[in-house]
OpenMM code with the backbone's topology and positions (N, CA, C; nanometers):
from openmm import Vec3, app, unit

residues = "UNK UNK UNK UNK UNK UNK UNK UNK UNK UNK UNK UNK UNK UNK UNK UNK UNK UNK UNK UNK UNK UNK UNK UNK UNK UNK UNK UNK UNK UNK UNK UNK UNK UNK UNK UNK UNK UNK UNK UNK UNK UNK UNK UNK UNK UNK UNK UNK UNK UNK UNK UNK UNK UNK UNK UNK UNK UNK UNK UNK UNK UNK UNK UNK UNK UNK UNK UNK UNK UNK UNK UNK UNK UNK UNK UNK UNK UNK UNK UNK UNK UNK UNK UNK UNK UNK UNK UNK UNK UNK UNK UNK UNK UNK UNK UNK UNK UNK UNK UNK UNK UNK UNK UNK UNK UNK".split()
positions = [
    Vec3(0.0817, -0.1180, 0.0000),
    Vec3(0.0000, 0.0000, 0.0000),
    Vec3(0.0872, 0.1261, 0.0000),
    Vec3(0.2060, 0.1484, 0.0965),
    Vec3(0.2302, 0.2240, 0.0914),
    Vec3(0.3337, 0.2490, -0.0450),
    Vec3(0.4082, 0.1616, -0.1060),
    Vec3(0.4483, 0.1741, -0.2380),
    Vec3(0.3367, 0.2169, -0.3369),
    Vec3(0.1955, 0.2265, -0.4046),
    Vec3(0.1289, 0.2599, -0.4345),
    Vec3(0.0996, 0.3968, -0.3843),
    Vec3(0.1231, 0.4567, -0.2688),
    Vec3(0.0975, 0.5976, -0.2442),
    Vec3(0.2727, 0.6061, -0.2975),
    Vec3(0.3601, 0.6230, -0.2783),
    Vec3(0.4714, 0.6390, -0.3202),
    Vec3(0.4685, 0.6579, -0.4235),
    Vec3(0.4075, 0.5430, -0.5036),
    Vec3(0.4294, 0.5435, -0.7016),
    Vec3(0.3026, 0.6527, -0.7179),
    Vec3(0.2095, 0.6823, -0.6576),
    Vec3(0.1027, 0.7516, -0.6776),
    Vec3(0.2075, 0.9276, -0.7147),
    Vec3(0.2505, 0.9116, -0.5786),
    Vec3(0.3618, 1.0708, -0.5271),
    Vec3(0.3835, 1.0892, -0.6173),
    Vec3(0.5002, 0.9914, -0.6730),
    Vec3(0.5991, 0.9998, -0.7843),
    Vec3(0.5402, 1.0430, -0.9366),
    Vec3(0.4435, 0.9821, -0.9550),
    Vec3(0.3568, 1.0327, -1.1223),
    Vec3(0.3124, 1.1408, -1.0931),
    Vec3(0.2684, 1.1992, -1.0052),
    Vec3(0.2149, 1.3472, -0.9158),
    Vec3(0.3302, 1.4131, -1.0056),
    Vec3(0.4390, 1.4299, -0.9146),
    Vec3(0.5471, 1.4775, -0.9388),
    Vec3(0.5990, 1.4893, -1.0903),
    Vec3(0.6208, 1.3635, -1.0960),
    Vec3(0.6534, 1.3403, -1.2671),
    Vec3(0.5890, 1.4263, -1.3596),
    Vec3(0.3913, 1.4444, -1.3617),
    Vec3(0.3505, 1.4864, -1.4678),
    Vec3(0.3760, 1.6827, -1.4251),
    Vec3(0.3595, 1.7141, -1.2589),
    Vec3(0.4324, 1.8631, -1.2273),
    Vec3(0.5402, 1.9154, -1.3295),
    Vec3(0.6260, 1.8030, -1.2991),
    Vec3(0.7710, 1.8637, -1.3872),
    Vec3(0.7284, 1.8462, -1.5188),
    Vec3(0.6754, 1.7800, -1.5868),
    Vec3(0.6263, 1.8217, -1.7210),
    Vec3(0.5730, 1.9180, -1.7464),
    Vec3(0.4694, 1.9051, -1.6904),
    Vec3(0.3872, 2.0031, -1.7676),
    Vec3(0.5018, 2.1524, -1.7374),
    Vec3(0.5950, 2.1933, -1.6251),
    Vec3(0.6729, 2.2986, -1.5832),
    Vec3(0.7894, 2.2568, -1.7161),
    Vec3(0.8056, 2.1451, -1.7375),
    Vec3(0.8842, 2.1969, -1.8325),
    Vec3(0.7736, 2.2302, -2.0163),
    Vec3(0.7105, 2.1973, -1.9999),
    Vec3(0.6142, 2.2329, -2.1097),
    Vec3(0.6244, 2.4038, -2.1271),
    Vec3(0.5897, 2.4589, -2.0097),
    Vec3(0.5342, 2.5798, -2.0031),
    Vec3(0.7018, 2.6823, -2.0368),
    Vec3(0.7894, 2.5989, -1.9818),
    Vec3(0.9129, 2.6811, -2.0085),
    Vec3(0.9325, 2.6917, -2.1651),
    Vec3(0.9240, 2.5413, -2.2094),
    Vec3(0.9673, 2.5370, -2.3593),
    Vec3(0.8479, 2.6307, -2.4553),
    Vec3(0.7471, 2.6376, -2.3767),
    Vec3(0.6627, 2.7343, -2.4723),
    Vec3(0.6623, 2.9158, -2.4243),
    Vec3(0.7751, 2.9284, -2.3223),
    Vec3(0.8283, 3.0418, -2.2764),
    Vec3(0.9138, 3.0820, -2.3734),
    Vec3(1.0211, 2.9685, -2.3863),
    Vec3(1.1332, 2.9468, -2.4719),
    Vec3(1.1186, 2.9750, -2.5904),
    Vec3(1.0311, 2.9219, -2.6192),
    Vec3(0.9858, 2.9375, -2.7798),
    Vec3(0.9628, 3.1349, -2.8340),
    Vec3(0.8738, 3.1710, -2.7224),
    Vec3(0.7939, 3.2984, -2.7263),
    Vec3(0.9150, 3.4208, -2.7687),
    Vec3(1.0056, 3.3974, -2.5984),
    Vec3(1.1080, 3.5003, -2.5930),
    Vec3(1.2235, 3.4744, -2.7215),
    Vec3(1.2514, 3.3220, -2.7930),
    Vec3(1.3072, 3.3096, -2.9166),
    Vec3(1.2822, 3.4320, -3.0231),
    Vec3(1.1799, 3.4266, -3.0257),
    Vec3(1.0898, 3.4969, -3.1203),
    Vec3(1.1289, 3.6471, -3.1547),
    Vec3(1.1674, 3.7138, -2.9968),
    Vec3(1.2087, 3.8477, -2.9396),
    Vec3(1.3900, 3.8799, -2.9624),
    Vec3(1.3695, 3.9909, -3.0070),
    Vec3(1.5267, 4.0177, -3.0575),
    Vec3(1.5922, 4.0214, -2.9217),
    Vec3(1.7326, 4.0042, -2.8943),
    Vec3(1.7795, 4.0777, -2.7805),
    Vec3(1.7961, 4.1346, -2.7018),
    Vec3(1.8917, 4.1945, -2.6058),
    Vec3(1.8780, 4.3313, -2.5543),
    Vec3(1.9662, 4.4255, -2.6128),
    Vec3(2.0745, 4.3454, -2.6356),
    Vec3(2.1937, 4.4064, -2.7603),
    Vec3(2.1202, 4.4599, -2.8968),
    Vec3(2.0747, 4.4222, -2.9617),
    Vec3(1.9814, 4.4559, -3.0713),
    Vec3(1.8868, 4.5224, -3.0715),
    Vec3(1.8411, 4.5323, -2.9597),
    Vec3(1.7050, 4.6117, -2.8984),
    Vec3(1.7775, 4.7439, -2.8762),
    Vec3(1.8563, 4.7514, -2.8238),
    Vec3(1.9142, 4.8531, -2.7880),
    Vec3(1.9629, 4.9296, -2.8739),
    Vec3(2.0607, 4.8776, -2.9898),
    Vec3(2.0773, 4.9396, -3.1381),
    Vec3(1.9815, 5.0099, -3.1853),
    Vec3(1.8400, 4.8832, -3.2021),
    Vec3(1.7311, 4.9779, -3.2847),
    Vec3(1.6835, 5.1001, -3.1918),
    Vec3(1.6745, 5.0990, -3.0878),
    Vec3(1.6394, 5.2322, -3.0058),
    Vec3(1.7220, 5.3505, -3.0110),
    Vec3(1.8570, 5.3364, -3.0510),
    Vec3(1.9926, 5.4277, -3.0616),
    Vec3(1.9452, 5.4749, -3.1715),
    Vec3(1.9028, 5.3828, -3.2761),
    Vec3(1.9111, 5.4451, -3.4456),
    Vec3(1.7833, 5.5036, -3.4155),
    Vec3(1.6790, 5.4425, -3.3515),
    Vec3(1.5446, 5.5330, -3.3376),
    Vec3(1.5777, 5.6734, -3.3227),
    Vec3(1.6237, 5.6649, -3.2209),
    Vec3(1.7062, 5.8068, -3.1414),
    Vec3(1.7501, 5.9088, -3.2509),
    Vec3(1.8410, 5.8462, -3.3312),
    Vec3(1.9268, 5.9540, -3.3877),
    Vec3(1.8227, 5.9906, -3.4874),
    Vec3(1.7526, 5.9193, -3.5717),
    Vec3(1.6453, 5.9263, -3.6488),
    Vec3(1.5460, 6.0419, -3.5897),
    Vec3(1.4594, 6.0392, -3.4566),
    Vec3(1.3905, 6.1148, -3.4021),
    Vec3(1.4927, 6.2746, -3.3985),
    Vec3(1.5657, 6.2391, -3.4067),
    Vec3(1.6467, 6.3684, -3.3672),
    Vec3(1.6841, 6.4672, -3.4994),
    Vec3(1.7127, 6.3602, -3.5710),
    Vec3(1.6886, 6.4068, -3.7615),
    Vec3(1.5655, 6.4655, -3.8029),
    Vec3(1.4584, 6.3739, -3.7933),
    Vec3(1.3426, 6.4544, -3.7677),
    Vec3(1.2862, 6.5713, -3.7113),
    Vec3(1.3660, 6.6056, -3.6248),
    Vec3(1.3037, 6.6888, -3.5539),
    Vec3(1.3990, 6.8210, -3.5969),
    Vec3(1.5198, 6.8028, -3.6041),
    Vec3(1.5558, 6.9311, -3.6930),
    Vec3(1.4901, 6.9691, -3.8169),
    Vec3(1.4667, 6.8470, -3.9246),
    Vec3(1.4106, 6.8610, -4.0461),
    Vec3(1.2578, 6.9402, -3.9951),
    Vec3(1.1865, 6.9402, -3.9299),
    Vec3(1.0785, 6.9777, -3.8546),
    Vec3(1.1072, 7.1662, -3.8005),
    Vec3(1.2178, 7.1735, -3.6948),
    Vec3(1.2585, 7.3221, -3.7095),
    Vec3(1.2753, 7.3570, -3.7969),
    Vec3(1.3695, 7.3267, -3.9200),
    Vec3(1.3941, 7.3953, -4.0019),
    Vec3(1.2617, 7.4036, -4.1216),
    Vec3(1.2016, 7.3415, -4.1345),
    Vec3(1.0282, 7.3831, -4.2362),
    Vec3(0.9458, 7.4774, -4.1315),
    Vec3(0.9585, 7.4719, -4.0024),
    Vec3(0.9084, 7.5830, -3.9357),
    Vec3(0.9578, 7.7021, -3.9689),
    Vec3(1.0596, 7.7417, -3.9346),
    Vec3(1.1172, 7.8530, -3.9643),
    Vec3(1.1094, 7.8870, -4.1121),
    Vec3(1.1053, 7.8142, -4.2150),
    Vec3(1.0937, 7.8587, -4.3240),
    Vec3(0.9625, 7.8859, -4.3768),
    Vec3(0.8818, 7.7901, -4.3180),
    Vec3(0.7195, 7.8430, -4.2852),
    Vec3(0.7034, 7.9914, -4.2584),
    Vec3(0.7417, 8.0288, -4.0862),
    Vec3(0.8038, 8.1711, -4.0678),
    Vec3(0.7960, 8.2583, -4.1358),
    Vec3(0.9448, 8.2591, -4.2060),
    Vec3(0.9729, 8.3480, -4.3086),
    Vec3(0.8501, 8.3954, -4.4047),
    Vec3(0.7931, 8.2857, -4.4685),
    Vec3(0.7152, 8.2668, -4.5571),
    Vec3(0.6298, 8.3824, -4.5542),
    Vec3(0.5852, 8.3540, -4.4290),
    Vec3(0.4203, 8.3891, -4.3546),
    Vec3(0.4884, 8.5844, -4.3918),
    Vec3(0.6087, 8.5850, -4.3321),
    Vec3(0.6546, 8.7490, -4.2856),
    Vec3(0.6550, 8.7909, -4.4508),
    Vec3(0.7254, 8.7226, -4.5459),
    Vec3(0.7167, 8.7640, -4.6578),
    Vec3(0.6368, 8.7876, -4.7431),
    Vec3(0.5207, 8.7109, -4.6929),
    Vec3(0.3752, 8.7132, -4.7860),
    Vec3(0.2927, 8.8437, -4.7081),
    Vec3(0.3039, 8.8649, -4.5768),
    Vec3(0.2439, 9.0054, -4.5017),
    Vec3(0.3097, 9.0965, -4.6086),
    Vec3(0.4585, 9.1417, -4.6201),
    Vec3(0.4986, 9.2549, -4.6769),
    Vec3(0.4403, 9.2393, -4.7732),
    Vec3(0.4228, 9.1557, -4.8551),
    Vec3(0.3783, 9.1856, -4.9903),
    Vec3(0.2125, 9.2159, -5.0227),
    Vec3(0.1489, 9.1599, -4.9309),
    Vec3(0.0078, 9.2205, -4.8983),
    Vec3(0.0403, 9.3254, -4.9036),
    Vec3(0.1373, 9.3940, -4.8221),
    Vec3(0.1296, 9.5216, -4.7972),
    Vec3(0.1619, 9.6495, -4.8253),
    Vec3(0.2452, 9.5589, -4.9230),
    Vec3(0.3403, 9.6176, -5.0380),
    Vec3(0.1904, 9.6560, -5.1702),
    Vec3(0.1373, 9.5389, -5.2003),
    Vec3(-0.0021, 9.5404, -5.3154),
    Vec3(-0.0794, 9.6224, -5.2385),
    Vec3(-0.1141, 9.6617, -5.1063),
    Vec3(-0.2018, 9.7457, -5.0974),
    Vec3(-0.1956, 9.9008, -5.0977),
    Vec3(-0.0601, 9.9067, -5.0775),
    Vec3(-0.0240, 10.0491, -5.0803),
    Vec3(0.0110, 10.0942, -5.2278),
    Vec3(0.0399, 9.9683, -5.3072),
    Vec3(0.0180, 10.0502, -5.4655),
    Vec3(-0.0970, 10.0452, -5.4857),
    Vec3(-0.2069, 10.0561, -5.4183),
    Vec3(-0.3048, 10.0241, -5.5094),
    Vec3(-0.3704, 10.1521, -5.4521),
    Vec3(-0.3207, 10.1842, -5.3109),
    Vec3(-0.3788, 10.3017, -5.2598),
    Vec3(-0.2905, 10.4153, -5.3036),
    Vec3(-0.2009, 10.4064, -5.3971),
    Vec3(-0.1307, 10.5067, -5.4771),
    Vec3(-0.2008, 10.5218, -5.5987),
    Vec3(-0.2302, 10.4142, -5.6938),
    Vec3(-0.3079, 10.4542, -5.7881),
    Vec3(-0.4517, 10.5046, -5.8062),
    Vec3(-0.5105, 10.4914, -5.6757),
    Vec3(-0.6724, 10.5121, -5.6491),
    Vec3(-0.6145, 10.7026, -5.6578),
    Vec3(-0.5287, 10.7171, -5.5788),
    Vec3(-0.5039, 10.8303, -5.5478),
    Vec3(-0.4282, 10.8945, -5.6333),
    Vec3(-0.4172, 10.8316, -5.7703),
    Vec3(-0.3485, 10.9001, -5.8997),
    Vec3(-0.4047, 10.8956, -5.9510),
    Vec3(-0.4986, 10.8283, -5.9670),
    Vec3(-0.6903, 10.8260, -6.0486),
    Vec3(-0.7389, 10.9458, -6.0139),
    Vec3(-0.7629, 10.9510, -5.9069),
    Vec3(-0.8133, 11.1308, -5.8131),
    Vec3(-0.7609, 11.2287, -5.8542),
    Vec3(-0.6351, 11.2121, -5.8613),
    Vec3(-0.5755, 11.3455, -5.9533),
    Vec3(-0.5831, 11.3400, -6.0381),
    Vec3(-0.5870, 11.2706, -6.1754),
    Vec3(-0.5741, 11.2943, -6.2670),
    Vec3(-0.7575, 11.3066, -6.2767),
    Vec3(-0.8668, 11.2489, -6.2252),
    Vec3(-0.9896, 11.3012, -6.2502),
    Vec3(-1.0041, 11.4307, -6.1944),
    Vec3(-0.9602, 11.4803, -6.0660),
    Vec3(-0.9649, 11.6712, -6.0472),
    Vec3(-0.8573, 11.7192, -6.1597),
    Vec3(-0.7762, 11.6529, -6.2447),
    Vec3(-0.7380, 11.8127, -6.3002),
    Vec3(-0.8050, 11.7237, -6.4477),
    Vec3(-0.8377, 11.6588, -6.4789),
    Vec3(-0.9528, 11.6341, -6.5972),
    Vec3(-1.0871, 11.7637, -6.5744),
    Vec3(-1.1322, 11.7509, -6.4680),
    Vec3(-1.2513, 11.8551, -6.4094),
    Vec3(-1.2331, 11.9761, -6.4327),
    Vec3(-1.1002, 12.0384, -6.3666),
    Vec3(-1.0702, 12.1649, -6.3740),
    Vec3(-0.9850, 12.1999, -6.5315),
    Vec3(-0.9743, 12.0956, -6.6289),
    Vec3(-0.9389, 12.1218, -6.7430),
    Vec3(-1.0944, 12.1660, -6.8138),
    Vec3(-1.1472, 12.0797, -6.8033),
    Vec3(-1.2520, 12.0575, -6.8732),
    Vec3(-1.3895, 12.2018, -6.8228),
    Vec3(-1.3584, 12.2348, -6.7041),
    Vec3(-1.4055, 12.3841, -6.6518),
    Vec3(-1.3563, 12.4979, -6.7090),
    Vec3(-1.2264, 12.4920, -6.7108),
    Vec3(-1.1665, 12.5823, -6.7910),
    Vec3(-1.1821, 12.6338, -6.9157),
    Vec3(-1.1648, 12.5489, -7.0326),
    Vec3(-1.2189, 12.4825, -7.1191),
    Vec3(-1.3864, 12.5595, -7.1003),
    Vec3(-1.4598, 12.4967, -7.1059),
    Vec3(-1.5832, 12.6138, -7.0673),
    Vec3(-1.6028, 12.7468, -7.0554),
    Vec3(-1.4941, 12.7802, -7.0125),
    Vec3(-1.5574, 12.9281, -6.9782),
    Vec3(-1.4557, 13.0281, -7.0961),
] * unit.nanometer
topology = app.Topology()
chain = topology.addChain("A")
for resn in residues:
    res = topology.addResidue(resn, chain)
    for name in ("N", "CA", "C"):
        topology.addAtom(name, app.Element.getBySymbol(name[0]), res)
């Protein structure tokens, strides 16, 4: 009897460590799958320098954005003030059309 609880123990045990080694080898398998930490670490460095490339390429279209914006104001402002020169060379030349044309009359 008591060899039967013994051999009972023992297959207890036996199928424990299986199935524990089951679960490792399908651990094993998983983390296989997963690059390194050496390699992991590379791609995060090149991430890095990459993000950092980016992000200048990023200031620098800002700032040229910037510019843009300041250069397109002057020139609004530049077109509006010729235009408020010629309204106002239209005006003169229609008062002395008037006072020609009065003259002229009398």
């Amino acid at each position: 009897m008591r060899r039967l609880q013994n051999a009972k123990k023992q297959i207890q045990q036996a199928k424990r460590i299986r199935k524990n080694r089951q679960e490792y080898d399908a651990l094993a398998r998983v983390i296989q799958t997963h690059p390194d930490r050496h390699e992991t670490l590379k791609q995060l460095e090149a991430l890095g320098k990459e993000l950092q490339h980016l992000s200048r390429i990023k200031e620098s279209v800002e700032d040229k954005l910037e510019l843009r914006r300041k250069q397109f104001h002057v020139l609004l402002s530049t077109i509006r003030e010729l235009q408020q020169t010629l309204e106002n060379d239209e005006k003169l030349l229609e008062a002395d059309d008037v006072q020609e044309t009065r003259m002229d009359t009398q």
